[in-house]
C-alpha positions as CSV (number, residue, x, y, z in Angstrom):
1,X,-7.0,54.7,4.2
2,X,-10.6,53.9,4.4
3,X,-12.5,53.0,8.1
4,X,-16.1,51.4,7.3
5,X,-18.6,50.4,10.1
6,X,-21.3,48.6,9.8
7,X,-24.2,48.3,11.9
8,X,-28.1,47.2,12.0
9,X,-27.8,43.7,12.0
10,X,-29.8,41.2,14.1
11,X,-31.9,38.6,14.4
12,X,-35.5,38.9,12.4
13,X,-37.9,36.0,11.2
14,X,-38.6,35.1,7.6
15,X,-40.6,37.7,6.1
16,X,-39.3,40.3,8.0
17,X,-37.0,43.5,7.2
18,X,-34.0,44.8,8.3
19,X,-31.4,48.0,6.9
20,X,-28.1,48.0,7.1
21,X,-26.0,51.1,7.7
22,X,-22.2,51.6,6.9
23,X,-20.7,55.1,8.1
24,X,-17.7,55.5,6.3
25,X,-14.5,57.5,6.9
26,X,-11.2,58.4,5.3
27,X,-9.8,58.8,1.9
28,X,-12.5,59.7,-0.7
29,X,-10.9,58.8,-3.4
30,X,-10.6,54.9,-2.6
31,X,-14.6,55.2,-1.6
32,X,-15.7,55.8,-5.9
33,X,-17.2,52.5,-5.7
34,X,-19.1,50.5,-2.9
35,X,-20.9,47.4,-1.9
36,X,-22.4,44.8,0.3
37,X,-21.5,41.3,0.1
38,X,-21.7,38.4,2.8
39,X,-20.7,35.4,3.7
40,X,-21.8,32.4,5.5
41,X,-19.0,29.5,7.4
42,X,-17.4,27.8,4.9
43,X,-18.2,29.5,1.7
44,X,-16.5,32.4,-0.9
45,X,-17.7,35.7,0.2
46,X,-20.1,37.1,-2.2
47,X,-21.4,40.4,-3.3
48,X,-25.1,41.3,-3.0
49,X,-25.2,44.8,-4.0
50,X,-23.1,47.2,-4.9
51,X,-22.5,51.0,-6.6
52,X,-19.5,50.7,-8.8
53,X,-17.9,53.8,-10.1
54,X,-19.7,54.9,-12.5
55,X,-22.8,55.1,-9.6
56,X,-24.4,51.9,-11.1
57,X,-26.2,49.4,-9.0
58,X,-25.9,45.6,-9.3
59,X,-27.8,43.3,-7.4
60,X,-27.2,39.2,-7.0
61,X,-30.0,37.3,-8.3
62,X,-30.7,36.1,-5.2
63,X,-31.9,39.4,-3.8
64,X,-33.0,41.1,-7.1
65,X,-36.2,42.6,-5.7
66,X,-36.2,42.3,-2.4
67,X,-32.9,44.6,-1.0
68,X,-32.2,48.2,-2.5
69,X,-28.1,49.6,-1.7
70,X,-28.4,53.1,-0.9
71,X,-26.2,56.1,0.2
72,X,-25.8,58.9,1.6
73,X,-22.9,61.0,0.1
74,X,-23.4,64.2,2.5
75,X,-22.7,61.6,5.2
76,X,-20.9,59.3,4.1
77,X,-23.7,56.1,4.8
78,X,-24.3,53.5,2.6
79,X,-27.4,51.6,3.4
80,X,-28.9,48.0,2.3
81,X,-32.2,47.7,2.9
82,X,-33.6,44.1,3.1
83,X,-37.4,42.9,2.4
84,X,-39.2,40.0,3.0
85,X,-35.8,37.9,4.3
86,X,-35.2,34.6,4.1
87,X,-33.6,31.9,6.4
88,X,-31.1,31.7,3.4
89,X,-30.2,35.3,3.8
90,X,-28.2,35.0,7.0
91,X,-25.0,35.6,6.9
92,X,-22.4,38.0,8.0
93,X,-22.9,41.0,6.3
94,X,-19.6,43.5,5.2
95,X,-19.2,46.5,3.9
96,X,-16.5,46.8,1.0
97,X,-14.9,49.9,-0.5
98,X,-13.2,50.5,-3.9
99,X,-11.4,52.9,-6.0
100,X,-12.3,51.4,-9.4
101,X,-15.1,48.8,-9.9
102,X,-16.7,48.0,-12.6
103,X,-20.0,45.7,-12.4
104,X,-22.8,44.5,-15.2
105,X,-25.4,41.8,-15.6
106,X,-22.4,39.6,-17.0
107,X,-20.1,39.8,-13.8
108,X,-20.4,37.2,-11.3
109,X,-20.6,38.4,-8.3
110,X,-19.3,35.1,-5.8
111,X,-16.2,35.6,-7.6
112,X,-12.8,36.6,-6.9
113,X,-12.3,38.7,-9.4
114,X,-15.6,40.6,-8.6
115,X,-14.8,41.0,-4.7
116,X,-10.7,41.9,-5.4
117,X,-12.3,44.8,-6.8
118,X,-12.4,46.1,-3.7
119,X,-9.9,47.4,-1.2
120,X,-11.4,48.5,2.3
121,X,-13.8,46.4,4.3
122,X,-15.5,46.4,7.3
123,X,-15.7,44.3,10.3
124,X,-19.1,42.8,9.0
125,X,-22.3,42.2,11.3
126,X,-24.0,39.1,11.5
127,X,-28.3,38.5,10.2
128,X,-29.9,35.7,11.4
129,X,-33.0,34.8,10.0
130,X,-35.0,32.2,11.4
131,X,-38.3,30.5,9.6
């Protein structure tokens, strides 16, 4: 059984940053792969960025550039780190966990398939980001 927390979200105006922090807990083994995705009212979850288990990163188009996923193994954090935000960016933001993921360029990431990939999730923390 995996536990993820997620924490660092807020409210920040367009331009601005934010980083996200997920302290995870529990089974290693269904941790091998990890992500971000997020969600807004009304719409599929999607991913944004995430390690699968071979420790590659994928980002979404729409943030290619601008957040960088990151973790801390000793610890057990993983971390999304978002630049130069947009009022399109806010959503609620969760943090998934996986035993076997696989990503490339090719995947889609607003899909089923892609998120089914993974198991555990967090409670997810809302961004707002006002213009």
């Amino acid at each position: 059984q995996v536990q993820l927390v997620e924490s660092g979200g807020g409210s920040v105006q367009a331009g601005g940053s934010l980083k996200l922090s997920c302290a995870a807990s529990g089974d290693r083994s269904s941790m091998l792969c990890m992500g971000w995705f997020r969600q807004v009212v009304g719409k599929e979850r999607e991913g944004v960025a995430t390690f699968d288990s071979d420790g590659e990163t994928t980002y979404s188009d729409s943030v290619k550039g601008r957040f960088t996923i990151s973790k801390d193994n000793a610890k057990n954090i993983l971390y999304l780190e978002m630049n130069n935000l947009k009022p399109e960016d806010t959503a609620t933001y969760y943090c998934a966990a996986g035993t076997l993921c696989y990503s490339d360029s090719d995947f889609d990431m607003t899909t089923t398939e892609f998120r089914g990939q993974f198991e555990s999730w967090g409670q997810g923390i809302p961004v707002t980001v006002s213009s």
